[in-house]
PQR file of N, CA, C, O and H, with PARSE charges and radii, in Angstrom:
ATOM      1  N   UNK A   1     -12.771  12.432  -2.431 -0.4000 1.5000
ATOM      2  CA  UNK A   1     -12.482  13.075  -3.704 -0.0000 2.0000
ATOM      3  C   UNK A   1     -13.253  14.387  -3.825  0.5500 1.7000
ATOM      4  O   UNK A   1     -14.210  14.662  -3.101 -0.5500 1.4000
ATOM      5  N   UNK A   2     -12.810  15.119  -4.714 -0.4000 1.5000
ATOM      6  CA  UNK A   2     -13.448  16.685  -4.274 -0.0000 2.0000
ATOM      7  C   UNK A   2     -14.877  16.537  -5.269  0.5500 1.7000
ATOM      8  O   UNK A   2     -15.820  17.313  -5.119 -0.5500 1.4000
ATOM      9  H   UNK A   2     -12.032  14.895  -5.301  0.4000 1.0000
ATOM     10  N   UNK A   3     -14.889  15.439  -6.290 -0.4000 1.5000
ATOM     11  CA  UNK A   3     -16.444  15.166  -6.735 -0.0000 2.0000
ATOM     12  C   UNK A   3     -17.800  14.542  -6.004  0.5500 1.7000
ATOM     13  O   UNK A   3     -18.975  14.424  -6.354 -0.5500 1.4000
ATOM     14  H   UNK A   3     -14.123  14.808  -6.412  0.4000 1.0000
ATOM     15  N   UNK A   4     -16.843  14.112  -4.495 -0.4000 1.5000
ATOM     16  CA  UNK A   4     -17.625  13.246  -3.645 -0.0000 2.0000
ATOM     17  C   UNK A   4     -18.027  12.107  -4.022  0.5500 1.7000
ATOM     18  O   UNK A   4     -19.138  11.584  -3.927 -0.5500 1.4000
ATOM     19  H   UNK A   4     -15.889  14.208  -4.211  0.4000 1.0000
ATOM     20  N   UNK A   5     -16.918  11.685  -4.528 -0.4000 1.5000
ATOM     21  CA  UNK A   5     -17.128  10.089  -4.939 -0.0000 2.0000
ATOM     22  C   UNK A   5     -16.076   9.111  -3.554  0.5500 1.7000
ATOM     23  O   UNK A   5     -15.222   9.590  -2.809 -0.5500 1.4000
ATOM     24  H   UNK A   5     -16.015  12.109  -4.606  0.4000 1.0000
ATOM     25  N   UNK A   6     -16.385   8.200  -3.603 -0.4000 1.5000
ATOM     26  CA  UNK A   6     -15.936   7.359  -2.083 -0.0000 2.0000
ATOM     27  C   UNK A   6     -14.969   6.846  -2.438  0.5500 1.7000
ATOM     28  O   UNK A   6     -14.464   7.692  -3.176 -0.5500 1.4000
ATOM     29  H   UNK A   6     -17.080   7.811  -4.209  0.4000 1.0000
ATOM     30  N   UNK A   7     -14.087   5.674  -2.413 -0.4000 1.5000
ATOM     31  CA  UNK A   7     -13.370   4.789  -2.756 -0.0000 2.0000
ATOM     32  C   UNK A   7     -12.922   3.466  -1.065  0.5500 1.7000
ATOM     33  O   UNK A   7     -12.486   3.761   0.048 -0.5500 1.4000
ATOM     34  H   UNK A   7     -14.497   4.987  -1.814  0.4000 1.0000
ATOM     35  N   UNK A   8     -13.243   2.302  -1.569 -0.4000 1.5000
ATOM     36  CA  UNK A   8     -12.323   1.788  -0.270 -0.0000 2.0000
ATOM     37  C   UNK A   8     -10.983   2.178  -0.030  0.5500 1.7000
ATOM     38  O   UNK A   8     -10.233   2.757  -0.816 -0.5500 1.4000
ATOM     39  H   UNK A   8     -13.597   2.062  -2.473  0.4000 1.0000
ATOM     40  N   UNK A   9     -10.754   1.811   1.118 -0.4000 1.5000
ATOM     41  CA  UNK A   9      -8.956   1.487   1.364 -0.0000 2.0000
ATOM     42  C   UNK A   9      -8.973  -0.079   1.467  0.5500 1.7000
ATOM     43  O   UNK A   9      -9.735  -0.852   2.048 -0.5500 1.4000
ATOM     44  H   UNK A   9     -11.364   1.341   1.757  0.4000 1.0000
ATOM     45  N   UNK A  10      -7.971  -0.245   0.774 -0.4000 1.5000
ATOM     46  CA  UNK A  10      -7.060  -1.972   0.822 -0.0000 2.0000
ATOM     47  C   UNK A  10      -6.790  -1.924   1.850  0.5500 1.7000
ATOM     48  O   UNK A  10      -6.513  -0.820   2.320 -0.5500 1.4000
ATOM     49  H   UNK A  10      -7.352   0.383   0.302  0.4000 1.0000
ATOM     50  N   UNK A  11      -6.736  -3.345   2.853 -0.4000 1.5000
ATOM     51  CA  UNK A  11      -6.098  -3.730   3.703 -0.0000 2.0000
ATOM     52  C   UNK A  11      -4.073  -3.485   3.017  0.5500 1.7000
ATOM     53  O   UNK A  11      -3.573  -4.022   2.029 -0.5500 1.4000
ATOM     54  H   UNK A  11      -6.961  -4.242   2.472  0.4000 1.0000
ATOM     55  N   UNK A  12      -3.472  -2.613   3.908 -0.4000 1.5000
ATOM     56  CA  UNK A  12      -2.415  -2.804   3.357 -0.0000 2.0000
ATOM     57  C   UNK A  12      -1.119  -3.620   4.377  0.5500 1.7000
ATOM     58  O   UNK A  12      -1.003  -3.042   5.458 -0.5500 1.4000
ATOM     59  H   UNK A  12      -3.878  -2.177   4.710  0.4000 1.0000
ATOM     60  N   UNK A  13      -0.454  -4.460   4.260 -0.4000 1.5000
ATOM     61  CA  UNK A  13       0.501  -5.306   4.690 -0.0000 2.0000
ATOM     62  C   UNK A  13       2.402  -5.129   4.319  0.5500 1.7000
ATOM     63  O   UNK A  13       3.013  -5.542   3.333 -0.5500 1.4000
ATOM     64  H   UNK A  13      -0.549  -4.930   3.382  0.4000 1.0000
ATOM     65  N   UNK A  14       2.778  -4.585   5.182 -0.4000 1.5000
ATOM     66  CA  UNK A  14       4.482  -4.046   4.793 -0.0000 2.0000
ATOM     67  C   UNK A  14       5.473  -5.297   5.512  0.5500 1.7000
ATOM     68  O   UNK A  14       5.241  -5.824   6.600 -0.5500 1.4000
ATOM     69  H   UNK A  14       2.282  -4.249   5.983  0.4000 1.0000
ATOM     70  N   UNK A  15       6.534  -5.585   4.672 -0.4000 1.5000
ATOM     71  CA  UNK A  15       7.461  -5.998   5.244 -0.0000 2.0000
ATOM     72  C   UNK A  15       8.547  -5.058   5.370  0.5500 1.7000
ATOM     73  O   UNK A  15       8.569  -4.034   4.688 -0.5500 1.4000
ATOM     74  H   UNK A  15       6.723  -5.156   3.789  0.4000 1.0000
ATOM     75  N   UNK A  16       9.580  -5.387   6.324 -0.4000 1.5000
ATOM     76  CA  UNK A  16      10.739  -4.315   6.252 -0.0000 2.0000
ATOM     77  C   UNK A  16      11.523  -5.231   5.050  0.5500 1.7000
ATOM     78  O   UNK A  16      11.488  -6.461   5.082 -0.5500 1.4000
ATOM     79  H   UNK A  16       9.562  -6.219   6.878  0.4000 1.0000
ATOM     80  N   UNK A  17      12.286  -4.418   3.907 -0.4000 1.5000
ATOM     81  CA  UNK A  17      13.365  -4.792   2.598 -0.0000 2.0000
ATOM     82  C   UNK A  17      14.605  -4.158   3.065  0.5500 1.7000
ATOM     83  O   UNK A  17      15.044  -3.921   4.190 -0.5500 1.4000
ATOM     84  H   UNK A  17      12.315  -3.418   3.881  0.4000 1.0000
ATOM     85  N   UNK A  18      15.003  -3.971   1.990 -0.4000 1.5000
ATOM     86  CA  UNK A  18      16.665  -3.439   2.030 -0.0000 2.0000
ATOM     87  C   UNK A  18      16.685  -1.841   1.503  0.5500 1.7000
ATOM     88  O   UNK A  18      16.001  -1.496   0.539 -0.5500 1.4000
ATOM     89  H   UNK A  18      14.646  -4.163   1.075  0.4000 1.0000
ATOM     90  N   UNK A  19      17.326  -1.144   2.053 -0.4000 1.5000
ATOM     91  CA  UNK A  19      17.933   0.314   1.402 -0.0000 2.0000
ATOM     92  C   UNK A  19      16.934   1.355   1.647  0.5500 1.7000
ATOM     93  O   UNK A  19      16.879   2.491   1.175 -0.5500 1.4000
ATOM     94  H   UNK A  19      17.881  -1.425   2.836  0.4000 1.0000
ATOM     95  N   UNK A  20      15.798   0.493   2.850 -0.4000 1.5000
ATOM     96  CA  UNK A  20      14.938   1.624   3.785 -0.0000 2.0000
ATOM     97  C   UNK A  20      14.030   1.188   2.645  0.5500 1.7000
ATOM     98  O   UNK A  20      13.546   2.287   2.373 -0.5500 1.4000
ATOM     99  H   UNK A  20      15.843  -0.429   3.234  0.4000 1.0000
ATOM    100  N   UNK A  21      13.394   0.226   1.680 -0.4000 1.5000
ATOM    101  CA  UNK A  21      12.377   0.403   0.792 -0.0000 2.0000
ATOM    102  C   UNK A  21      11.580  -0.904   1.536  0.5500 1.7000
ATOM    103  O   UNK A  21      12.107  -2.016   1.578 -0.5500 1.4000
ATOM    104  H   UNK A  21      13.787  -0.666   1.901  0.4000 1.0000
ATOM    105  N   UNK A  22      10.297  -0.635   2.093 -0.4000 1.5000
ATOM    106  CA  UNK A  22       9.586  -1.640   2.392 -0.0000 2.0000
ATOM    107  C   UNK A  22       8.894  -2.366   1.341  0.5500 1.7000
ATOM    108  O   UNK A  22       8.594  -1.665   0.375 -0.5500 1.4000
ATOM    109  H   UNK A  22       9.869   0.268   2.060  0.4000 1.0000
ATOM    110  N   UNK A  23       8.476  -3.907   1.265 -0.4000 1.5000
ATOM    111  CA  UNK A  23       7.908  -4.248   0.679 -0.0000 2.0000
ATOM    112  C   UNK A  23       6.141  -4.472   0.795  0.5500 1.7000
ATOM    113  O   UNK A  23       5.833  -4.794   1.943 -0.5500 1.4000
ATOM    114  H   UNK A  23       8.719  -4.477   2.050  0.4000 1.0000
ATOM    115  N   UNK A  24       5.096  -4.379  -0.034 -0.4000 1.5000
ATOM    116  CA  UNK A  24       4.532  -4.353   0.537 -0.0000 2.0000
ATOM    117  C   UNK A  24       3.264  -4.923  -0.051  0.5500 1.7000
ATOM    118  O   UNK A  24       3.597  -5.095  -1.223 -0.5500 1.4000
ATOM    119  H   UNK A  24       5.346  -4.117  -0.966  0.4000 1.0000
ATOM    120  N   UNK A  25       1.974  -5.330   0.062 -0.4000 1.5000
ATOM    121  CA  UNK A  25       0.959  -5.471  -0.719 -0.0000 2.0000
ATOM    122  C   UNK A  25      -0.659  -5.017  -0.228  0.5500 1.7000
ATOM    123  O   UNK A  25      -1.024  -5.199   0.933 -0.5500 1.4000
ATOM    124  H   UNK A  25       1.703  -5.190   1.014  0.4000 1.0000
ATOM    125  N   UNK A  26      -1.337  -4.557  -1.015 -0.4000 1.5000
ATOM    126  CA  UNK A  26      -2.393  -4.548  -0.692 -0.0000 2.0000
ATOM    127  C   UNK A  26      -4.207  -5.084  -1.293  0.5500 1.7000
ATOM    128  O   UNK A  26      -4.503  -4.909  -2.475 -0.5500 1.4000
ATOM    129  H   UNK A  26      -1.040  -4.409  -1.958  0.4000 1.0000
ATOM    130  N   UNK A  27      -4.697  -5.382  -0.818 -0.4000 1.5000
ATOM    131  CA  UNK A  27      -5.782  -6.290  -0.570 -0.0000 2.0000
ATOM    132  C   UNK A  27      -7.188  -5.796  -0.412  0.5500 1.7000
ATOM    133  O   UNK A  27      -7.506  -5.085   0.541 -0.5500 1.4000
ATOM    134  H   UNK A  27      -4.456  -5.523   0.142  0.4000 1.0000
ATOM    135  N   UNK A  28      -7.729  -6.037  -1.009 -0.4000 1.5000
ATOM    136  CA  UNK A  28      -9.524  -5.633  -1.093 -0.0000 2.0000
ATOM    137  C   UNK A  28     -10.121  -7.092  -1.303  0.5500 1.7000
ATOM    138  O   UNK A  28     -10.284  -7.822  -2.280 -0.5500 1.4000
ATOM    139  H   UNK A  28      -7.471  -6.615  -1.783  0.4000 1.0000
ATOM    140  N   UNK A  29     -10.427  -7.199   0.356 -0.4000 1.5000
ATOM    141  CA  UNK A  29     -11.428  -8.064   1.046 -0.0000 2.0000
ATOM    142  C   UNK A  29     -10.947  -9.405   0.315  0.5500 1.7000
ATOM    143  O   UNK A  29     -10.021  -9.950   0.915 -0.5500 1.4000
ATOM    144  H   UNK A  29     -10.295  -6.606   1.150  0.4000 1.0000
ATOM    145  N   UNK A  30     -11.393 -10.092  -0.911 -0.4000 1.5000
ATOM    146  CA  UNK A  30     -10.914 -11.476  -0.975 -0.0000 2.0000
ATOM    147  C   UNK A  30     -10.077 -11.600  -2.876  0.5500 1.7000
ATOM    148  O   UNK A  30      -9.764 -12.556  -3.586 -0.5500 1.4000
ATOM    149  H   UNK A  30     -12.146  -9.650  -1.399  0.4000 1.0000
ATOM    150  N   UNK A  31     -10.007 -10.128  -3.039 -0.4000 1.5000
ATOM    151  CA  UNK A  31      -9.403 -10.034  -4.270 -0.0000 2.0000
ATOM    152  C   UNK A  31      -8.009 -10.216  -4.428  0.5500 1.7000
ATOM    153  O   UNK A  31      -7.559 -10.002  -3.302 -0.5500 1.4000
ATOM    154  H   UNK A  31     -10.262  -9.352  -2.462  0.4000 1.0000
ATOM    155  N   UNK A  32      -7.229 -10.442  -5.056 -0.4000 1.5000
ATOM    156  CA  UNK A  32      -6.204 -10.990  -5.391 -0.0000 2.0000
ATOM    157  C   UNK A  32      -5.174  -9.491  -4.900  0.5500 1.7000
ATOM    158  O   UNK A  32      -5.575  -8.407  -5.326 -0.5500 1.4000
ATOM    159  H   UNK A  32      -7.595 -10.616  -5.971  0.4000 1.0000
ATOM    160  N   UNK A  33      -4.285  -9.507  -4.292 -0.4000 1.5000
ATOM    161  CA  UNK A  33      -3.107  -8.613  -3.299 -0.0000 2.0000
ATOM    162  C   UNK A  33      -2.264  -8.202  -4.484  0.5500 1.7000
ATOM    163  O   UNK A  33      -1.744  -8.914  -5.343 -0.5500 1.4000
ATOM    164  H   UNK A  33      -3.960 -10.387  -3.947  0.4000 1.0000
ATOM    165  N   UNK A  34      -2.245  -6.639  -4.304 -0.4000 1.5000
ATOM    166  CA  UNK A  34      -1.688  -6.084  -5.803 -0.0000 2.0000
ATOM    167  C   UNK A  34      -0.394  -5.521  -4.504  0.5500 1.7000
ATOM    168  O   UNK A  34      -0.562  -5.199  -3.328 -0.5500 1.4000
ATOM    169  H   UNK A  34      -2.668  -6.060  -3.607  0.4000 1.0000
ATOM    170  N   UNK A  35       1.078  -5.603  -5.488 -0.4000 1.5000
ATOM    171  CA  UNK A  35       1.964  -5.333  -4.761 -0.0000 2.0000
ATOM    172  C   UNK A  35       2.318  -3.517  -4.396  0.5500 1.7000
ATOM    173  O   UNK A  35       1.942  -2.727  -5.261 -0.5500 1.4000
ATOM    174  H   UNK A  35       1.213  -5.865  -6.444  0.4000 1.0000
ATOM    175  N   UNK A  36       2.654  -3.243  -3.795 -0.4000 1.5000
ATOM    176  CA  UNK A  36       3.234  -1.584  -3.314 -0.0000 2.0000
ATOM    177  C   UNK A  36       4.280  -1.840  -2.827  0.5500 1.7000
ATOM    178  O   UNK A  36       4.744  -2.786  -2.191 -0.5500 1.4000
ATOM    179  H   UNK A  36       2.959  -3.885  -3.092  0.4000 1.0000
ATOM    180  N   UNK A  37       4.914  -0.115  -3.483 -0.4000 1.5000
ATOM    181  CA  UNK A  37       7.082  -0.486  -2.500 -0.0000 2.0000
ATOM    182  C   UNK A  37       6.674   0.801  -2.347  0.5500 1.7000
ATOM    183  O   UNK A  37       6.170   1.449  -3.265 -0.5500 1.4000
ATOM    184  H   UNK A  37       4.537   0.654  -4.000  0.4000 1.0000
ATOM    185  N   UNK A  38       6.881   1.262  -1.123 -0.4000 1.5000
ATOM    186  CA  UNK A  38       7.410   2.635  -0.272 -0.0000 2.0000
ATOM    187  C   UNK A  38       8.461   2.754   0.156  0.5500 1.7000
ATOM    188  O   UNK A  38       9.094   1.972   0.865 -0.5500 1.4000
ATOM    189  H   UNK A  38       7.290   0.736  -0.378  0.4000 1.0000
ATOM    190  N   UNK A  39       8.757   3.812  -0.265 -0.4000 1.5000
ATOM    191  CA  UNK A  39      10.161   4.244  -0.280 -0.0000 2.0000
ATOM    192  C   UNK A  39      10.740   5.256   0.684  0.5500 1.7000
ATOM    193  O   UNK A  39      10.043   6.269   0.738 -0.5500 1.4000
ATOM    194  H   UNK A  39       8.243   4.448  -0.841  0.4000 1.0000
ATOM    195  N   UNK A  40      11.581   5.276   1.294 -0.4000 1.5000
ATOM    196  CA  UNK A  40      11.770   6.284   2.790 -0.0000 2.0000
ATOM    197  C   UNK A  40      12.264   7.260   2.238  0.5500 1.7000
ATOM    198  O   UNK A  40      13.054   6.890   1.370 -0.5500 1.4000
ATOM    199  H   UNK A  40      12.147   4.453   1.250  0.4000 1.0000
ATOM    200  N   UNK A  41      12.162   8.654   2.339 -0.4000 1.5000
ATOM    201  CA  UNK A  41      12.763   9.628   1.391 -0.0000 2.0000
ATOM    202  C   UNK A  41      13.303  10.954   2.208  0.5500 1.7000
ATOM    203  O   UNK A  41      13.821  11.963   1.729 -0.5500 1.4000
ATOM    204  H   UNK A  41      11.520   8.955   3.044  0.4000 1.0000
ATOM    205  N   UNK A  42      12.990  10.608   3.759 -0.4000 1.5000
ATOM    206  CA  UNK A  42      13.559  11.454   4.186 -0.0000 2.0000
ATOM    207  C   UNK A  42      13.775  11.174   6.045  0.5500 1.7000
ATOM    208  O   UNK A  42      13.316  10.065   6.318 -0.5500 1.4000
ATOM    209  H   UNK A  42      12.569   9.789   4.148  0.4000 1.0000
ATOM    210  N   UNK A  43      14.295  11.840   7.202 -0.4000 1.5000
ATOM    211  CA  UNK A  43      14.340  10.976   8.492 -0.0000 2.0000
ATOM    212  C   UNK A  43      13.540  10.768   9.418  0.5500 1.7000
ATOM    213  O   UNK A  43      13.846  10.013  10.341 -0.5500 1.4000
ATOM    214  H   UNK A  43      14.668  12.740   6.980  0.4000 1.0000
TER
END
């Protein structure tokens, strides 16, 4: 961050979905897996 503050990264985990949108979740160490969808937006 440009204040020089840190942040983790989540373990993140994708499945392949439908219409090119993966499904996906991510995870900090033993905390409960918050969901993410990425979306393909170009080739």
């Amino acid at each position: 961050c440009t204040d020089g503050s840190r942040y983790p990264m989540p373990e993140i985990t994708c499945k392949a979905g439908v219409n090119d949108v993966a499904t996906c979740t991510a995870r900090y160490g033993d905390h409960a897996a918050i969901p993410l969808t990425f979306k393909k937006i170009g080739a």
